[in-house]
C-alpha positions as CSV (number, residue, x, y, z in Angstrom):
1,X,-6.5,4.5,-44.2
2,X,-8.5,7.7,-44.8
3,X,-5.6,10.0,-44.8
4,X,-2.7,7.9,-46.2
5,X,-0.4,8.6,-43.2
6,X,2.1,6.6,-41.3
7,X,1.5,5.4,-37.8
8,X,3.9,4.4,-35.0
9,X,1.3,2.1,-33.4
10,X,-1.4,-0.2,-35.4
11,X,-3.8,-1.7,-33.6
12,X,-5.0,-5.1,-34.5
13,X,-8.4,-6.5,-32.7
14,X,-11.8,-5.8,-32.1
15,X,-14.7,-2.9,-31.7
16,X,-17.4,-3.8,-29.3
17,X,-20.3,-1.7,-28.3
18,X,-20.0,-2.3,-23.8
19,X,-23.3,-2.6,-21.9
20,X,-21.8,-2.0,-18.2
21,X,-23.9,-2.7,-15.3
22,X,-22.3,-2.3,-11.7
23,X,-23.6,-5.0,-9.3
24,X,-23.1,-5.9,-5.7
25,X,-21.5,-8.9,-6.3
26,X,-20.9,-11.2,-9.7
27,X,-23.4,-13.6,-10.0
28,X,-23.2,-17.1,-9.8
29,X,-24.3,-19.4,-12.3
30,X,-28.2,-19.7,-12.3
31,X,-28.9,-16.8,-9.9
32,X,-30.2,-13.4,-11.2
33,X,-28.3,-9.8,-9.4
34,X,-30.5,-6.7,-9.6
35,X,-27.9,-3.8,-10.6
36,X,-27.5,-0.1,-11.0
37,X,-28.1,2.1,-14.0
38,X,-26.4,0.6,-17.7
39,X,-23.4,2.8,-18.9
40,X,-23.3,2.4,-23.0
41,X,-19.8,3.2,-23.8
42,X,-17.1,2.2,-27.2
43,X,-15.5,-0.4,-26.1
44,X,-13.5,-4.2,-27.5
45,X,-9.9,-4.9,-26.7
46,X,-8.7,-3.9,-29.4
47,X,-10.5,-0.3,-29.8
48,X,-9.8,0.3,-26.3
49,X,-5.7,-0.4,-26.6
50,X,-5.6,2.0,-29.5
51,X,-7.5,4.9,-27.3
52,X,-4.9,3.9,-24.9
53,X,-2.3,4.7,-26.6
54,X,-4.0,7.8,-29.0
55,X,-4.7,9.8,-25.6
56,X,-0.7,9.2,-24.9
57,X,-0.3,11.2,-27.7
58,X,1.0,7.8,-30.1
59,X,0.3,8.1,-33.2
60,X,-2.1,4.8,-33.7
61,X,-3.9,3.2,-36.6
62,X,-6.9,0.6,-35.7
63,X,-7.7,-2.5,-38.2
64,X,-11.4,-4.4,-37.3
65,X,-14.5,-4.7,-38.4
66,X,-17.7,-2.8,-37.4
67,X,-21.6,-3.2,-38.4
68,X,-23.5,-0.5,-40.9
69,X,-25.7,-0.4,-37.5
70,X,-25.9,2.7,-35.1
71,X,-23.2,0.6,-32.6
72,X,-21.1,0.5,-35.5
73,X,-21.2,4.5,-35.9
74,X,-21.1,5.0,-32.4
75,X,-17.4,2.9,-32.2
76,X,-16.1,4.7,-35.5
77,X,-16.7,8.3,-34.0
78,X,-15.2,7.4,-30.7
79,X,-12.4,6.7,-32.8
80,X,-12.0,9.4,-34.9
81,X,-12.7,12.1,-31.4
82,X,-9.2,10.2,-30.3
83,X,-7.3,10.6,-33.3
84,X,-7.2,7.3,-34.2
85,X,-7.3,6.1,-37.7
86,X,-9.6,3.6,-38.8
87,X,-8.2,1.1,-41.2
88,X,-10.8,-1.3,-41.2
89,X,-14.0,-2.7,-42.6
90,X,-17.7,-1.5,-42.6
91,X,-20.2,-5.2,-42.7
92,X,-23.4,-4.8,-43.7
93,X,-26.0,-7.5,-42.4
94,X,-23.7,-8.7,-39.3
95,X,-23.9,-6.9,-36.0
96,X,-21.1,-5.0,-34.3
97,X,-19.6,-7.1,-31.9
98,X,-21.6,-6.2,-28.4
99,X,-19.9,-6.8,-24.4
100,X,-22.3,-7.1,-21.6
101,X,-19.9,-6.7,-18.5
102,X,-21.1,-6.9,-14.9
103,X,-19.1,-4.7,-12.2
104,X,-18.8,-5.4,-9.1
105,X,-19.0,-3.5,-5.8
106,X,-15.0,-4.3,-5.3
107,X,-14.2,-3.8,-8.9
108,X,-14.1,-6.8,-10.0
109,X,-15.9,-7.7,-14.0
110,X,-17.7,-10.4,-14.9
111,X,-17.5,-10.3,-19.2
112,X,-19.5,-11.8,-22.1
113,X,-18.6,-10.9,-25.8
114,X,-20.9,-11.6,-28.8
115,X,-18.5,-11.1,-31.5
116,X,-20.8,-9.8,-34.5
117,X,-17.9,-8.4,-36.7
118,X,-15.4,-9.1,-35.1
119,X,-15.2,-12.7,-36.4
120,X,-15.0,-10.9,-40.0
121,X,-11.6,-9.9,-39.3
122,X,-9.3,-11.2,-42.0
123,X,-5.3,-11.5,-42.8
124,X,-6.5,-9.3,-46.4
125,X,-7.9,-6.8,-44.1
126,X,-4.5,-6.6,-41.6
127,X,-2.0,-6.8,-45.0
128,X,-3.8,-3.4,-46.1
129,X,-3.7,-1.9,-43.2
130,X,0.0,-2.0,-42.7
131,X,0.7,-1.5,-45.9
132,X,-1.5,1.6,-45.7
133,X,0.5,2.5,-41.9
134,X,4.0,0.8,-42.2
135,X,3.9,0.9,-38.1
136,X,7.1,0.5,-36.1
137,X,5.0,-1.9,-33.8
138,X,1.8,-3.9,-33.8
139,X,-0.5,-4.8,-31.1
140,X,-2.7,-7.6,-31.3
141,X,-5.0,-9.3,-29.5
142,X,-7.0,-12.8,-29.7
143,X,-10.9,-11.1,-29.8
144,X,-10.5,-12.0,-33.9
145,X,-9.5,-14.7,-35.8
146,X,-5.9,-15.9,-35.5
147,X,-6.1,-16.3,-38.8
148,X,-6.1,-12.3,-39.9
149,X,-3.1,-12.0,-37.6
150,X,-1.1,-14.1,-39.5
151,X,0.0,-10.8,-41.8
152,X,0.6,-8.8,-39.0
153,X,4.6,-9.2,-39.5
154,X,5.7,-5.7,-40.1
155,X,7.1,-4.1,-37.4
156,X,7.5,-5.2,-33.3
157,X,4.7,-7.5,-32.7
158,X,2.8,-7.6,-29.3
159,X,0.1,-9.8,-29.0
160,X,-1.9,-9.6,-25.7
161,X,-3.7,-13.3,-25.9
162,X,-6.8,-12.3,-24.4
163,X,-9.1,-14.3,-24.0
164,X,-6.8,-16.9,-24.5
165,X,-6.6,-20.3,-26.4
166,X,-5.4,-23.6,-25.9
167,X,-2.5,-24.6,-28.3
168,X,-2.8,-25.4,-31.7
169,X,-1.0,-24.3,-34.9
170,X,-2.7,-20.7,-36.0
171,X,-1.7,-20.0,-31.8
172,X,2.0,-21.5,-32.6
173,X,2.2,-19.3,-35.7
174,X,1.3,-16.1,-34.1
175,X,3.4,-17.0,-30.7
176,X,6.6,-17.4,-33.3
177,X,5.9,-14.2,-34.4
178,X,5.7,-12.3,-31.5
179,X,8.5,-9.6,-30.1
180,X,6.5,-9.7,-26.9
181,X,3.7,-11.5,-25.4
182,X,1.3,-10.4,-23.0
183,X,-0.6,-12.5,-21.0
184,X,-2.3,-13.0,-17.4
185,X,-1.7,-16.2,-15.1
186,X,-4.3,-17.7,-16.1
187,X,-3.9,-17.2,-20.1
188,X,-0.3,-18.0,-20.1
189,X,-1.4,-21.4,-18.7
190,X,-4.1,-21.9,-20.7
191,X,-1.6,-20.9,-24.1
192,X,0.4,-23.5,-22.7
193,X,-2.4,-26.2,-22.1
194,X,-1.3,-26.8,-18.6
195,X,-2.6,-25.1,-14.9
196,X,-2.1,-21.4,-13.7
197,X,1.4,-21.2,-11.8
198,X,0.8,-21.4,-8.1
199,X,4.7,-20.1,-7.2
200,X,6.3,-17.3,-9.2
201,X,9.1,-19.8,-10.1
202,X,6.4,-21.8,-11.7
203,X,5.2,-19.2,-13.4
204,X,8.8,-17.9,-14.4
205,X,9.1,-21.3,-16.1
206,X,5.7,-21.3,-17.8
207,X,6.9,-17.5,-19.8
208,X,10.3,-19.0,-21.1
209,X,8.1,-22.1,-22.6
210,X,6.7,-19.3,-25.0
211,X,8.7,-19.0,-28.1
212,X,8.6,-15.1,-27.7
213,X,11.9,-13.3,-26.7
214,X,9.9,-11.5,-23.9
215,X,6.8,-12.5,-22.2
216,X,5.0,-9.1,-19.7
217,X,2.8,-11.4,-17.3
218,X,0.2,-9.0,-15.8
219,X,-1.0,-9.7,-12.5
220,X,-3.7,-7.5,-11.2
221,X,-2.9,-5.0,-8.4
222,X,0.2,-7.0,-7.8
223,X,1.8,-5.5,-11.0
224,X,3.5,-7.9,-13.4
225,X,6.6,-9.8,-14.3
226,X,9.0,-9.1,-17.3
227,X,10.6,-12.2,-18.2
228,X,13.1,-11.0,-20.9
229,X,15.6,-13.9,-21.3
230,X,17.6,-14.2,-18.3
231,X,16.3,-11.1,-17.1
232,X,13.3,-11.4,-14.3
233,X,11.7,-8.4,-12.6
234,X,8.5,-7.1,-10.9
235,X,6.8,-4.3,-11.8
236,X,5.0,-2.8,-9.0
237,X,1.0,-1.8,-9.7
238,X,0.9,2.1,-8.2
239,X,-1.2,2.2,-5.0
240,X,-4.5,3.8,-6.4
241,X,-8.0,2.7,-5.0
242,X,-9.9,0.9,-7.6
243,X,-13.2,1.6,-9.0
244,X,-13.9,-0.2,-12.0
245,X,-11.2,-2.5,-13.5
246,X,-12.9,-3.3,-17.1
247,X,-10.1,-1.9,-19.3
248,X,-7.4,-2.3,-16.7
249,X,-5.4,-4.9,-18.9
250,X,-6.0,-3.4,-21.7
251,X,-4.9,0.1,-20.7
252,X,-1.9,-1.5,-19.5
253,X,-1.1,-3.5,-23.4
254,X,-1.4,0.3,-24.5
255,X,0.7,2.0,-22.4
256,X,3.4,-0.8,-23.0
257,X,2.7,-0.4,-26.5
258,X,3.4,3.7,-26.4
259,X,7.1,2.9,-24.3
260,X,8.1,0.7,-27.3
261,X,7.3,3.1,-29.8
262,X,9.2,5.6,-27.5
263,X,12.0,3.4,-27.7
264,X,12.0,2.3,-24.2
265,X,13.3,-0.9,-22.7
266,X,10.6,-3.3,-22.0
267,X,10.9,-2.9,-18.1
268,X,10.6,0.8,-18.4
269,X,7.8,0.3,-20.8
270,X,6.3,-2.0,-18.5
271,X,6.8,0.7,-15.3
272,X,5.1,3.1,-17.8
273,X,1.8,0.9,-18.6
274,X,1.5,0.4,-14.8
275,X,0.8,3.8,-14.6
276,X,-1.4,4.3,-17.6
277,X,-3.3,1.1,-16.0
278,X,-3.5,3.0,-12.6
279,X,-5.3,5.6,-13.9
280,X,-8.0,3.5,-15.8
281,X,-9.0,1.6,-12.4
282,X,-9.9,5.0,-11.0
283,X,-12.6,5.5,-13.2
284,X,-15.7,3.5,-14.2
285,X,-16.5,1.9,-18.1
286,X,-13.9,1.2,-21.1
287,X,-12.6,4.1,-23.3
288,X,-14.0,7.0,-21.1
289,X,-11.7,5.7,-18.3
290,X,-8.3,6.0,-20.4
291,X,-6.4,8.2,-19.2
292,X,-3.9,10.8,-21.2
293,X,0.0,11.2,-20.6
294,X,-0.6,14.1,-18.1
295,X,-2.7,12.1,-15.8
296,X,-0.7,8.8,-16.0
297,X,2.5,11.4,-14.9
298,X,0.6,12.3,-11.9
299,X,-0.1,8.8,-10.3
300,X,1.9,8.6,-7.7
């Protein structure tokens, strides 16, 4: 940590340089779709959540690993411009990790992540880095090695298991350690090795078969479900017209992030990320559609 301070928030996960390119419609497998003009822009799931929460005004470390390449500059000084410390490592010789996302007309991404240094990611890297922070809560998410977050067990863990994995023992280890889990329908079925829930009963069931005490299913413009013990409620999405929806879920893991830090109960946290979500899908790319605390205030 560059200037030995504590954080409420470290963020766990990855730094990817975005290539965005709005299309007409996603394109099926085999066909070619001529689109608009690229957008460059900082981006990874990890990078993104801690923006997220920085422009909230949380205090927020980030752990990952970038390139010695231009991209890897590019993601470090987006970074620092947010206030957000950078815990992590510099690789030389390996590419920073690179997302080619196609957008379409409705909204709607298509996503493909080469990982570069992002599969560099270590547990010796995440140990440093909250011993470094000493954060009140982590947020993780599954665009590094399980592995490294094996030592992220200081503080609240949420672990956002995007993309997700099937189950196996690194995934049961993480799970166990979890405060909170984040998925979508389709990765909380896939975490569980089984099919997405067709009925919200089904997909009630599916959250309690996660070891973690509470389990935030997000699920798109129809909001999201806390499942906190015996406790079951939907969160409404806020009725905003959607332009781009790239770092909606990840907006969302950031402003739930900044309501536990706050000390908020997870259904009010979860209210609260639906409106730093609403805000993202207004706006085209990654980081440069995160919104601050006045803006997410404002949706109505």
């Amino acid at each position: 940590m560059s200037d030995g301070l504590t954080r409420d928030l470290l963020v766990v996960g990855s730094a990817n340089l975005d290539v965005s390119v709005p299309v007409e419609h996603l394109p099926m497998p085999g066909e070619t779709v001529l689109g608009g003009d690229a957008l460059w822009s900082p981006g990874g799931k990890g990078a993104n959540q801690a923006v997220a929460a920085a422009r909230l005004g949380r205090s927020v470390g980030f752990v990952g690993c970038v390139g010695s390449d231009a991209a890897g500059q590019q993601l470090l000084d987006a970074l620092s411009a947010d206030g957000v410390a950078f815990a992590g490592r510099v690789i030389d010789d390996v590419p920073t990790g690179l997302a080619m996302i196609a957008v379409s007309a409705d909204g709607e991404n298509s996503i493909t992540v080469s990982p570069g240094t992002n599969a560099h990611l270590t547990a010796a890297d995440v140990a440093a880095a909250i011993e470094s922070t000493r954060p009140s809560v982590v947020l993780a998410q599954f665009e590094v090695p399980l592995a490294a977050l094996a030592a992220a067990t200081s503080g609240r863990l949420i672990v956002n298991p995007a993309p997700a994995v099937g189950p196996s023992a690194e995934l049961s280890a993480v799970l166990d350690a979890a405060s909170i889990v984040v998925p979508n329908q389709g990765e909380l079925a896939q975490l569980l090795g089984g099919t997405t829930a067709s009925t919200q009963d089904e997909l009630i069931d599916q959250a309690r078969a996660l070891p973690a005490e509470t389990v935030v299913v997000t699920l798109g413009a129809a909001g999201a479900l806390v499942v906190d013990g015996s406790v079951v409620l939907m969160v409404e999405s806020m009725p905003v017209q959607a332009v781009d929806t790239t770092a909606a879920g990840d907006a969302f893991c950031g402003g739930l992030a900044d309501g536990i830090a706050d000390g908020l109960s997870v259904a009010d946290a979860a209210r609260w990320a639906a409106r730093v979500a609403a805000v993202a899908v207004t706006r085209r790319g990654a980081q440069q559609s995160l919104g601050t605390r006045a803006e997410a205030l404002a949706v109505v």
